[in-house]
C-alpha positions as CSV (number, residue, x, y, z in Angstrom):
1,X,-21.8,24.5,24.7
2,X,-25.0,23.7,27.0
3,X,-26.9,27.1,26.6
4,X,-26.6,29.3,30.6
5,X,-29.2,28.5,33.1
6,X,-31.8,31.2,33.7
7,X,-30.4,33.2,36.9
8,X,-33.4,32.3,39.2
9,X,-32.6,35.0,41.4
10,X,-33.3,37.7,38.9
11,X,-36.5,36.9,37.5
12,X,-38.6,37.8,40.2
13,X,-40.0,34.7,41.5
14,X,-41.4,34.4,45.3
15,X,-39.1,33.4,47.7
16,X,-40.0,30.5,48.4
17,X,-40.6,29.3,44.7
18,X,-36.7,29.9,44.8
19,X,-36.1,27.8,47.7
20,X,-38.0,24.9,46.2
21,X,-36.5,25.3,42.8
22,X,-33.3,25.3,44.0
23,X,-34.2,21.8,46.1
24,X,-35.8,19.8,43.0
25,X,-33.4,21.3,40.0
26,X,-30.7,19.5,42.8
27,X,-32.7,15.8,43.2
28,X,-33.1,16.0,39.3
29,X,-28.9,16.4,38.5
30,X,-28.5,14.0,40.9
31,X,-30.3,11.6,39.0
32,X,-28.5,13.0,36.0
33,X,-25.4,12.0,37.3
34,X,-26.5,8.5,38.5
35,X,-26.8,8.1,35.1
36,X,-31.0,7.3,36.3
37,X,-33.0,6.7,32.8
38,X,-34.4,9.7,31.3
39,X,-38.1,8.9,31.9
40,X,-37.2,8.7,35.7
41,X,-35.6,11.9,35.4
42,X,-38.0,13.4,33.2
43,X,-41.0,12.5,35.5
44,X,-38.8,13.9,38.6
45,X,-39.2,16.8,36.4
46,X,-42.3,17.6,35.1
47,X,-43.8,16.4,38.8
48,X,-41.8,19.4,40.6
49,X,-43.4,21.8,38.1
50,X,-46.5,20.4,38.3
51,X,-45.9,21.0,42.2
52,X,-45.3,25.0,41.8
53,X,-47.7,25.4,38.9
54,X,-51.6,24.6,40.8
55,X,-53.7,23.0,38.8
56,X,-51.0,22.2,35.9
57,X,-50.5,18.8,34.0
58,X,-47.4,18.3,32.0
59,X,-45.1,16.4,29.1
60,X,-42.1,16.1,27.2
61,X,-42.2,15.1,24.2
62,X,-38.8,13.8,22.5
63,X,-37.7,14.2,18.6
64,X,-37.1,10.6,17.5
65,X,-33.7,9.4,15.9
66,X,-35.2,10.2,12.7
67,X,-35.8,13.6,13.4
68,X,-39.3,13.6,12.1
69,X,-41.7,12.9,14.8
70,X,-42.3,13.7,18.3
71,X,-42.4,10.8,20.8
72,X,-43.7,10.2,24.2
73,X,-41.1,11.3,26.7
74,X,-42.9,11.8,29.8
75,X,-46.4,12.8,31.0
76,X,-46.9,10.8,34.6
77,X,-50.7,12.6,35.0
78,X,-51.9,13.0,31.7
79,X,-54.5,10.2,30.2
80,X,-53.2,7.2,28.4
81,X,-55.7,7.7,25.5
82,X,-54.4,11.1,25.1
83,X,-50.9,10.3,25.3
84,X,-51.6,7.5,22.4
85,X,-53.3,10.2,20.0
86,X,-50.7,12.7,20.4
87,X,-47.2,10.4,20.0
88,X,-45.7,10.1,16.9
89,X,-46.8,13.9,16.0
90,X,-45.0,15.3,13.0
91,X,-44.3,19.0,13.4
92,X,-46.0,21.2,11.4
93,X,-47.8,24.7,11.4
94,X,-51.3,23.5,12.4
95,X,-49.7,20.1,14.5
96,X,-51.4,21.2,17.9
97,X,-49.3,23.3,20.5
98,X,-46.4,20.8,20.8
99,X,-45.9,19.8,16.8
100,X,-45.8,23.6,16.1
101,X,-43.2,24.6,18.8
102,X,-41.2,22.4,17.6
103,X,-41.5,23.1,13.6
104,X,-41.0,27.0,14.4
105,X,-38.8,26.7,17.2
106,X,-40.3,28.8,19.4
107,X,-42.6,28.7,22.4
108,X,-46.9,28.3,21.2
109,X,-49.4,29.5,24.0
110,X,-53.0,28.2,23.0
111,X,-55.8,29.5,25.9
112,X,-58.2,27.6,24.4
113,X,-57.8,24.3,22.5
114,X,-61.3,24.2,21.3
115,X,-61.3,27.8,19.2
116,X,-57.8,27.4,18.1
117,X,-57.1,26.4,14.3
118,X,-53.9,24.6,15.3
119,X,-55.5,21.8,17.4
120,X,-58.2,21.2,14.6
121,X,-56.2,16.9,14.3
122,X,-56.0,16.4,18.2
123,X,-59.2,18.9,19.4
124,X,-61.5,15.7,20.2
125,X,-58.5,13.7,22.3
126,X,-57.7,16.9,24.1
127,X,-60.8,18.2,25.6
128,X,-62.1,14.5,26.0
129,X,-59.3,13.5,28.3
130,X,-60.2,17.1,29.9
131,X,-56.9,19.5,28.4
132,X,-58.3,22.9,27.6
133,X,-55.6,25.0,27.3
134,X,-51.8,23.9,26.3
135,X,-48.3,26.2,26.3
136,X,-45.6,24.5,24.6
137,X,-41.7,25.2,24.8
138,X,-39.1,23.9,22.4
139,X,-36.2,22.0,24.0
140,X,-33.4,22.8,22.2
141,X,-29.6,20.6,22.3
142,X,-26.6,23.2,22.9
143,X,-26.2,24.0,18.9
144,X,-30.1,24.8,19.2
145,X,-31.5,22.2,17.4
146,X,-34.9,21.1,18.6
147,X,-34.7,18.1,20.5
148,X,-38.5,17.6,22.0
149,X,-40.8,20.0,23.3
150,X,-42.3,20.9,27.0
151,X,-46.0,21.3,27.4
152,X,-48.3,22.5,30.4
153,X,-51.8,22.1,30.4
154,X,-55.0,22.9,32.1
155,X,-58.7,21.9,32.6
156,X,-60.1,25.6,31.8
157,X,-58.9,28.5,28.9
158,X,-55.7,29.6,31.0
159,X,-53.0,32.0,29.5
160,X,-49.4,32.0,31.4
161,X,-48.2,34.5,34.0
162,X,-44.8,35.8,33.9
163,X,-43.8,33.6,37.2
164,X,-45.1,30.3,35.1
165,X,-43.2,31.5,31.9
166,X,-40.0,31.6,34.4
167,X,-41.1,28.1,35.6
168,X,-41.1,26.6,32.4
169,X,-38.3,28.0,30.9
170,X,-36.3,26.8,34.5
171,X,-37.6,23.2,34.1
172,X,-37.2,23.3,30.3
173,X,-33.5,23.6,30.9
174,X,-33.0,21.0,33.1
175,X,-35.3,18.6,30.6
176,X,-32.4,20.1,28.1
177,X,-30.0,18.9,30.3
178,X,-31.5,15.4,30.9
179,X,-32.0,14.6,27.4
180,X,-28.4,16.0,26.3
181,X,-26.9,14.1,28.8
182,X,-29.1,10.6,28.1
183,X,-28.0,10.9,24.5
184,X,-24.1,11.6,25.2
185,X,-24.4,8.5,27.6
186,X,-26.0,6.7,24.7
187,X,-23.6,7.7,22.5
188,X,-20.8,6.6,24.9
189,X,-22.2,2.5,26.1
190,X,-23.3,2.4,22.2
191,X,-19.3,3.6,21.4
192,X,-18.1,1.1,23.9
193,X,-20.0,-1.8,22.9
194,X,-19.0,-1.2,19.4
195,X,-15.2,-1.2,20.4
196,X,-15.9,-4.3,22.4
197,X,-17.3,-6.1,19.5
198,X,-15.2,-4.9,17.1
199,X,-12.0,-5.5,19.8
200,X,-13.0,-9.0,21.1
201,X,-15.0,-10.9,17.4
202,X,-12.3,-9.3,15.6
203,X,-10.2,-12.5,13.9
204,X,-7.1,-10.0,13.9
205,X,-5.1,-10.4,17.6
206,X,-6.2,-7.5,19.0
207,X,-4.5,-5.7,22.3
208,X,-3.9,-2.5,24.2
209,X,-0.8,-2.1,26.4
210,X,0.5,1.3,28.7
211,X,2.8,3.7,27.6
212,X,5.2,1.3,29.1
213,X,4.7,-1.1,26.5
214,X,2.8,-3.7,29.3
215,X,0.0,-5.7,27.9
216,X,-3.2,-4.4,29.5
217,X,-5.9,-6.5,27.8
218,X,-5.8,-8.5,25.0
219,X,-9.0,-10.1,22.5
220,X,-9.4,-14.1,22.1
221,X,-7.7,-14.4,18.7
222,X,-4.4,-13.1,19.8
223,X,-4.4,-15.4,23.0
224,X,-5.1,-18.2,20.4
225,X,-2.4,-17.0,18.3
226,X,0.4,-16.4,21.2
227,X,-0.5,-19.5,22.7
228,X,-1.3,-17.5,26.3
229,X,-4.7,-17.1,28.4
230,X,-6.0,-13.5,28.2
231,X,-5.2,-13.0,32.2
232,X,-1.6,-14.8,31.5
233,X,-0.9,-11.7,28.9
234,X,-1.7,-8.6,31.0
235,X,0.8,-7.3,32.5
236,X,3.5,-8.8,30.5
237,X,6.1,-6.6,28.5
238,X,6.2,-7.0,24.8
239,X,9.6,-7.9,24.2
240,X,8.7,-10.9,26.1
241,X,5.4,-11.6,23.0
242,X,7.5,-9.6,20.1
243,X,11.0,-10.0,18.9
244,X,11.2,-6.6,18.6
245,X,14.8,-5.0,16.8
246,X,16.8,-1.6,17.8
247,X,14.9,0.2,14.2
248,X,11.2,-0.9,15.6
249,X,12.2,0.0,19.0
250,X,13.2,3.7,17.9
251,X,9.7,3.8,15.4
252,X,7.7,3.2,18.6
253,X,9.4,5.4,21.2
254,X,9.2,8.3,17.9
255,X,5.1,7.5,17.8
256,X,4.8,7.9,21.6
257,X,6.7,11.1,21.5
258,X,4.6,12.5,18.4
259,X,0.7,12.2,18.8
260,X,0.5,13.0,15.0
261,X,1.6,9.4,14.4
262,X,-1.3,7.6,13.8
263,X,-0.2,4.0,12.9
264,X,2.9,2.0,11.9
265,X,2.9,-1.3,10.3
266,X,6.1,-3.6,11.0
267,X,6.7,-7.3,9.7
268,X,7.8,-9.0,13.1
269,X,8.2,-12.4,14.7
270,X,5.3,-13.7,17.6
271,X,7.3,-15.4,20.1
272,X,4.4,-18.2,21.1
273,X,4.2,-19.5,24.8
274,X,5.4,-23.1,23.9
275,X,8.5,-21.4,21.8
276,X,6.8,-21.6,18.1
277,X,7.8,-18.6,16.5
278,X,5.4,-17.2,14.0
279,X,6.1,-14.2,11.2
280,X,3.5,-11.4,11.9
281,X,2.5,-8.3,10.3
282,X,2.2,-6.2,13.4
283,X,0.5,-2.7,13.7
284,X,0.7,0.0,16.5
285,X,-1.7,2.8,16.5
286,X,-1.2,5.9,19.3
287,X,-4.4,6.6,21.3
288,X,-4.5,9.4,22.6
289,X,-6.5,10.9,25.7
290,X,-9.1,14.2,25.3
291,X,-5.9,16.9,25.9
292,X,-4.4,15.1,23.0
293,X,-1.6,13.5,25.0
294,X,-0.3,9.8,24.4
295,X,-2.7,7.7,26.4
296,X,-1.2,4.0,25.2
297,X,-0.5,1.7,22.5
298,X,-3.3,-0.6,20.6
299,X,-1.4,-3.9,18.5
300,X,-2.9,-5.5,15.8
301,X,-1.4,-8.6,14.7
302,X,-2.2,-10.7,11.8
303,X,-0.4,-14.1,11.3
304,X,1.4,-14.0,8.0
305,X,2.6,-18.1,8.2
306,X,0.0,-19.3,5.6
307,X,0.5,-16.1,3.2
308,X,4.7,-16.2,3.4
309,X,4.2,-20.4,2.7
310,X,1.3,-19.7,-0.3
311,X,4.2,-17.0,-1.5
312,X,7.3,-19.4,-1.4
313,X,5.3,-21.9,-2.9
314,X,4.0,-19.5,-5.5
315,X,7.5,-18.5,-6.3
316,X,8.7,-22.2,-6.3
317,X,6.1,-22.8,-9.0
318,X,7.1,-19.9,-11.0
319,X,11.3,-21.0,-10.7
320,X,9.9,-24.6,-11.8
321,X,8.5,-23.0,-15.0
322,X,11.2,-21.0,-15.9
323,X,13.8,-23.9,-15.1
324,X,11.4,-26.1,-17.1
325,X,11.5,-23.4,-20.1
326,X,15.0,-22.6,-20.0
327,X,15.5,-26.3,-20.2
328,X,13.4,-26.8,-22.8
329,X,14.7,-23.6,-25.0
330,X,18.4,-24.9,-24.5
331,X,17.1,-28.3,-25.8
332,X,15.6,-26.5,-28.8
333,X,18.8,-24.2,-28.9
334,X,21.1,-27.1,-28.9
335,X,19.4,-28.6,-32.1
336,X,19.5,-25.9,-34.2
337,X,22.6,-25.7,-33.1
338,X,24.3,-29.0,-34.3
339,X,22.4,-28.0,-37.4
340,X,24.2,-25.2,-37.7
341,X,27.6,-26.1,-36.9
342,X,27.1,-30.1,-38.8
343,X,26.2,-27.8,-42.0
344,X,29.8,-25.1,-41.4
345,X,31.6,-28.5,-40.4
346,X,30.5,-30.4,-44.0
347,X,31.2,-27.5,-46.5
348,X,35.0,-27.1,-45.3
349,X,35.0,-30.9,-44.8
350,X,34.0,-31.3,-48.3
351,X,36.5,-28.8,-49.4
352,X,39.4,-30.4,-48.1
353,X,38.4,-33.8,-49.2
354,X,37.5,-32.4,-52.8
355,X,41.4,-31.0,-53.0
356,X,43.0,-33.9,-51.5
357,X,41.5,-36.3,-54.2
358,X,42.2,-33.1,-57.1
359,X,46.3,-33.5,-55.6
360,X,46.3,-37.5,-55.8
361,X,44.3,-37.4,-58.7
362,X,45.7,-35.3,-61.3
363,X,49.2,-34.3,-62.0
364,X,49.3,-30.3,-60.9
365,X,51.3,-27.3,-62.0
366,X,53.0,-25.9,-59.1
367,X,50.5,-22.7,-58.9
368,X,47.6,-24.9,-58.9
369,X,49.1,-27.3,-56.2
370,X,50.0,-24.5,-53.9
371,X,46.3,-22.9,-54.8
372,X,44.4,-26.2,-53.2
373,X,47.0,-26.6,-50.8
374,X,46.0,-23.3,-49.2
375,X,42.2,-24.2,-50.0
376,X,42.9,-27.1,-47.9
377,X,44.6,-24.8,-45.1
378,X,41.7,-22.7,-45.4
379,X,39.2,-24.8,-44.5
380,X,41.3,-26.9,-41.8
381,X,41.5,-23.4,-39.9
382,X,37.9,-22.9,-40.4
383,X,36.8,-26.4,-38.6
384,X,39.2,-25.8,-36.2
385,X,37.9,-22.2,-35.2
386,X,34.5,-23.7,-34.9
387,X,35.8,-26.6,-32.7
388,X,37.6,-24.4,-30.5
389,X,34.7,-22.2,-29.8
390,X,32.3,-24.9,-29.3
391,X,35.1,-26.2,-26.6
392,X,35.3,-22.7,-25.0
393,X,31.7,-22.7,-24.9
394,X,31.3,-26.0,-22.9
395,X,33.9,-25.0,-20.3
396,X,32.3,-21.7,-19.7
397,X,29.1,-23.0,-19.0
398,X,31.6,-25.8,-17.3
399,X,32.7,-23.3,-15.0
400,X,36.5,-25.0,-15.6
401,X,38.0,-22.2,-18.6
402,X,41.6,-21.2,-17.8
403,X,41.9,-17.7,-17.0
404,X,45.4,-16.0,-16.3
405,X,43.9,-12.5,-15.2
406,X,46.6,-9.7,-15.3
407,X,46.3,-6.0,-16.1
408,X,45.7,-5.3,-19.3
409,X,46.0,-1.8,-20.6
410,X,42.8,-1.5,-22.9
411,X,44.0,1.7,-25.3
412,X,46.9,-0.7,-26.3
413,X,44.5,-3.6,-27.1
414,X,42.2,-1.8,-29.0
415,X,44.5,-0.3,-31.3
416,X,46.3,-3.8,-31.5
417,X,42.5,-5.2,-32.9
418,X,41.7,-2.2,-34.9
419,X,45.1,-2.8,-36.8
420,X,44.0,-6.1,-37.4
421,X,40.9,-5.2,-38.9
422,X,42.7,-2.5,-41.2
423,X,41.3,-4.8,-44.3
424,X,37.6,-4.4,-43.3
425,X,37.5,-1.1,-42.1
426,X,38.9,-0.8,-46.0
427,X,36.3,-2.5,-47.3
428,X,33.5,-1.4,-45.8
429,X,34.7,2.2,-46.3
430,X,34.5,2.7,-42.3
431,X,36.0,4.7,-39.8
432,X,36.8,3.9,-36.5
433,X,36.8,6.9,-33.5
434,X,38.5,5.8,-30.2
435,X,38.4,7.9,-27.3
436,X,40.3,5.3,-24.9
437,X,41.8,6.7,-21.7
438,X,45.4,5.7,-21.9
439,X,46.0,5.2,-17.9
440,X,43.1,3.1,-18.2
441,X,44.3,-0.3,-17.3
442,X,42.4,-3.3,-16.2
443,X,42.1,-7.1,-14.7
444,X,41.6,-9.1,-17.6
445,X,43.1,-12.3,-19.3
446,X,44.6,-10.8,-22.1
447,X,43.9,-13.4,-25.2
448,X,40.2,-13.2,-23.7
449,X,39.4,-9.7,-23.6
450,X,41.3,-9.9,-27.6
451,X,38.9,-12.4,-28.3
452,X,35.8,-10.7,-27.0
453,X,36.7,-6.9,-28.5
454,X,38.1,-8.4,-31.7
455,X,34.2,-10.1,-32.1
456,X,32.5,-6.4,-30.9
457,X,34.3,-4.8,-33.1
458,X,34.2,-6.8,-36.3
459,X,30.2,-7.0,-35.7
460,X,30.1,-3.7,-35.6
461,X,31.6,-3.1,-39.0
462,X,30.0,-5.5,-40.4
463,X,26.7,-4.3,-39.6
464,X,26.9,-1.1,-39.0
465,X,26.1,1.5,-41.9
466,X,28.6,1.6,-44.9
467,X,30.9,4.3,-44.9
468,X,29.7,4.6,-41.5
469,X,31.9,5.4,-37.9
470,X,32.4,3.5,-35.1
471,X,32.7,4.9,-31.6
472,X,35.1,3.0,-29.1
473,X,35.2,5.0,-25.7
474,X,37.2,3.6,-22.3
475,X,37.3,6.8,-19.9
476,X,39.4,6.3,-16.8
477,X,36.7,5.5,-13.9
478,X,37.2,3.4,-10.4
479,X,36.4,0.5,-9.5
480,X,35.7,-0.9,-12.7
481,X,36.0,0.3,-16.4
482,X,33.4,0.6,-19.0
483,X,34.8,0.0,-22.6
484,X,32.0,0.6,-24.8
485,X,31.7,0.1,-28.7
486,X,29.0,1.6,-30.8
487,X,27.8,1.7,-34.5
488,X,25.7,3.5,-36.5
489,X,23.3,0.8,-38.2
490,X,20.3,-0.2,-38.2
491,X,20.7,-1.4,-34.6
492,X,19.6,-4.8,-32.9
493,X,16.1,-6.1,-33.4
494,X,13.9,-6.1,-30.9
495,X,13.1,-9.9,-30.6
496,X,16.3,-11.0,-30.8
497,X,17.5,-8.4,-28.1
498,X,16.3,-9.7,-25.0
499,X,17.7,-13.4,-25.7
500,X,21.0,-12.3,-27.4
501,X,23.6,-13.5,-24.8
502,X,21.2,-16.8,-24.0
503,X,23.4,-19.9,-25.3
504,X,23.1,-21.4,-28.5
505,X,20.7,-18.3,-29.9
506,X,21.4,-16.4,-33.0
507,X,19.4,-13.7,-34.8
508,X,18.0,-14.1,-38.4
509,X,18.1,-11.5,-41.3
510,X,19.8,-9.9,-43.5
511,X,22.4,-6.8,-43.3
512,X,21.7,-3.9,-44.9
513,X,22.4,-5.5,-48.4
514,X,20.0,-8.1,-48.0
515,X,23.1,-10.6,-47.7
516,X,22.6,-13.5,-44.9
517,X,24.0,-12.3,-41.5
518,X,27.0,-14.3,-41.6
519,X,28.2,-16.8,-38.0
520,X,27.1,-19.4,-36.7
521,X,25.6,-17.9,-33.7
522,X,28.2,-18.8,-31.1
523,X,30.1,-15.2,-31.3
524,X,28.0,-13.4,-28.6
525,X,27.5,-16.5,-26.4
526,X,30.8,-17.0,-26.0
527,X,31.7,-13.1,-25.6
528,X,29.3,-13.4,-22.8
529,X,30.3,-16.3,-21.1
530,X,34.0,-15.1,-21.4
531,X,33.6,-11.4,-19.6
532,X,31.4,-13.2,-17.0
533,X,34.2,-15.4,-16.1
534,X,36.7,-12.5,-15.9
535,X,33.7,-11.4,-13.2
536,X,32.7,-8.4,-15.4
537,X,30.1,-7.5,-16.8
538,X,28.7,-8.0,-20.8
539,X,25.3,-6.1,-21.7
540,X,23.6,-4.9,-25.5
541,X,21.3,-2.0,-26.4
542,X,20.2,0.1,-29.0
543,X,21.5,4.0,-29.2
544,X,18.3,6.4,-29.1
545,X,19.5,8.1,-32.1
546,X,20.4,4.2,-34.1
547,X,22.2,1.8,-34.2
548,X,23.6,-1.2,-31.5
549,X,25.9,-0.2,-28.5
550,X,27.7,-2.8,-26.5
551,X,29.3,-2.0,-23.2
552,X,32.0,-4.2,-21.6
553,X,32.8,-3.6,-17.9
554,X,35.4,-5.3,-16.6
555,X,37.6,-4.6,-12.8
556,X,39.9,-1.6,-13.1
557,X,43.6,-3.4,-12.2
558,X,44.2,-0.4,-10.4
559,X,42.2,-1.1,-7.3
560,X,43.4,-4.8,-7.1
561,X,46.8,-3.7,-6.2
């Protein structure tokens, strides 16, 4: 706060020193608050004490931006060449009367400038321009920092009397007051023009509307964006600018009710005056007035058109490449593919043929005919399990498999497979732990989900650990049911994982007896392909603690009725 005026009725000045007091402290705030320019005001100033001080000369001298020299402020009576020698003083103990006022802070009295060790730098310009003795008073801002310094001189040794002191410390305050207020007013045009700049050059649309959400002003860039003249804006709603939904509507009305709300940022749509419609990222920040109070809304708008198109054609590139490598890794799929299934197709081929010409070759016991007749029966089935799959394979990826989905109670299933696979849990010295929910029922075609759990479960025998267990869970849930089926081997390796379900990929390696994994590679694919058509749901993982886990989830039947 500005530091209280001296009460000029208590200091014991003469009553007409009062009166005229009273009559030039009330010109100089008027030309305070006509906003005059200091050195106007500061003249007005130092010419009224001049006027009640006989014989007195005067100046102000003003701290400069960089707070380390004293420049001229004001001194209409005082010689030029003086004025020259003494500007730009940098405060210091021995920097004449004014430099050391304002380096202590407090008020220097010098009778004599020609004995005094203080004025030894500006002696010679002082008593040649006729300045014998010199008083000096810092002028100090409302947190007491020094902001220039008040000096009265005269031609002969003088030393201040008490009415004098009362003078200067009068006319010292209203310098205070002159200089406080030309810096505020400063501060505010330099704030203003800084908005302006920054609000009209910025290449953001810029605008402020009222409280009631009316455009009040608006920058060039957002009257080139909208497509309106600045003057065609003001005083236009924003609904008619913004397409603005109920959720931004309530986000705005909460920010004008809460003055903690700083900003919110909003993707919108900029209706344009000749109908173009343009995505936006929009911004609203509260201002507020001095009591803190919502005072209106500033929008910044930035057009997002060229960003959203450099994104979809961004993300168009990236589909293309991923099309283009799927493509290509189906290609190289497919390949090793017919490898594969020409090389299982030739051996049982070559079987059957080699026990055809054996029965119309040679003349065979009975055993030995029935032994290469089921050889020959072997192999047939084997060609035509391969066929079969490779035809379910097409149609799945076809989209035209026949599917009769009914519900299918799963406990009974499993148990139906796990019977089936009584031999190999045998010989791999296995057991097989279900904890199957038997209400748990669920929309499935029946063969299918056989076909897809009898593969599961057979892999994970097969590579699970020997004399290892196999976990089969199915608890009732709603509204689908997770059957999952887990082992305890080695567990799925970590390339092959992310690209076991693609189509035509198989893994390499051995099991844990170093013997070939066994299949052709079509197994999973088609597990896959099978339990997506029955619009469920076929993932793979590894257990933390080892070995593979796969988890079919299919529709529970029970919310289809």
């Amino acid at each position: 706060m500005m530091r209280a005026q001296p009460d000029a009725a208590s200091e014991g000045l003469r009553p007409e020193d009062v009166s005229v007091l009273l009559q030039r402290q009330t010109e100089v705030l008027e030309l305070v608050a006509a906003a005059a320019p200091l050195k106007e005001t500061l003249d007005a100033i130092i010419i009224a004490l001049e006027d009640l001080i006989g014989g007195a000369r005067c100046s102000i001298l003003i701290v400069d931006s960089s707070g380390s020299v004293l420049r001229h402020g004001a001194a209409p009576n005082l010689p030029s060449v003086y004025l020259s020698a003494i500007d730009g003083i940098q405060p210091g103990p021995k920097a004449g009367s004014c430099g050391t006022a304002a380096f202590f802070g407090e008020q220097v009295v010098v009778s004599d400038v020609r004995t005094d060790d203080r004025w030894v730098d500006y002696r010679d310009a002082a008593v040649h321009s006729g300045l014998i003795s010199c008083w000096s008073s810092p002028i100090a801002d409302p947190q007491g920092v020094t902001v220039g310094t008040f000096a009265v001189y005269h031609a002969e040794p003088h030393w201040p009397t008490p009415r004098e002191r009362r003078l200067v410390d009068r006319f010292t305050y209203l310098a205070s007051v002159a200089i406080e207020h030309s810096r505020l007013l400063g501060d505010i045009v330099e704030s203003e023009e800084l908005f302006r700049r920054s609000f009209e050059d910025n290449p953001a649309g810029e605008a402020l509307l009222g409280l009631n959400k009316n455009f009040e002003r608006a920058n060039t860039a957002f009257a080139r964006l909208s497509g309106y003249h600045g003057d065609e804006l003001v005083g236009l709603p924003l609904e008619a600018v913004l397409q603005i939904d109920a959720a931004t509507e309530e986000r705005i009305r909460n920010a004008l009710a809460d003055a903690r709300t700083h900003c919110i940022t909003q993707q919108m749509r900029l209706r344009c005056k000749n109908g173009d419609v343009r995505p936006v990222e929009a911004a609203f920040s509260l201002i507020c007035s001095r009591d803190g109070t919502p005072a209106r809304l500033a929008l910044s708008l930035v057009d997002l058109t060229e960003r959203l198109a450099a994104d979809a054609a961004r993300r168009a590139r990236h589909e293309a490449e991923v099309a283009r490598q799927i493509a290509e890794d189906h290609s190289s799929a497919k390949s090793a593919l017919l490898t594969s299934v020409s090389h299982e197709v030739r051996t049982p081929l070559q079987a059957i043929k080699g026990f055809t010409e054996l029965l119309s070759t040679l003349d065979l016991d009975e055993s030995r005919r029935n032994e290469a007749l089921a050889r020959i029966n072997f192999a047939a089935d084997h060609v035509l399990d391969l066929v079969t799959d490779v035809l379910d394979i097409s149609r799945v990826e076809a989209g035209v498999l026949p599917l009769h989905l009914e519900p299918v109670k799963v406990d009974e299933t499993v148990r139906e497979i796990v019977h089936l696979l009584d031999a190999l849990v045998a010989e791999r010295h296995a057991s097989v732990h279900l904890a199957v929910d038997p209400c748990v029922v669920v929309l499935a075609d029946r063969n299918r989900l056989r076909q897809v759990l009898l593969n599961i479960i057979s892999n994970a025998l097969r590579h699970g650990r020997g004399s290892g267990t196999v976990q089969i869970t199915a608890p009732e849930t709603s509204p689908s049911v997770s059957i999952a089926i887990s082992d305890d081997g080695p567990g799925i390796p970590a390339d092959y994982l992310p690209r076991m379900f693609t189509p035509f990929a198989r893994a390499n390696g051995t099991d844990e007896r170093n013997a070939p994994i066994d299949g052709y590679g079509l197994g999973l694919m088609l597990s896959h392909g099978l339990i997506t058509a029955m619009n469920g749901e076929l993932i793979a993982g590894n257990l933390g603690t080892g070995g593979a886990i796969f988890t079919v989830t299919l529709p529970s039947a029970e919310d289809q009725s």
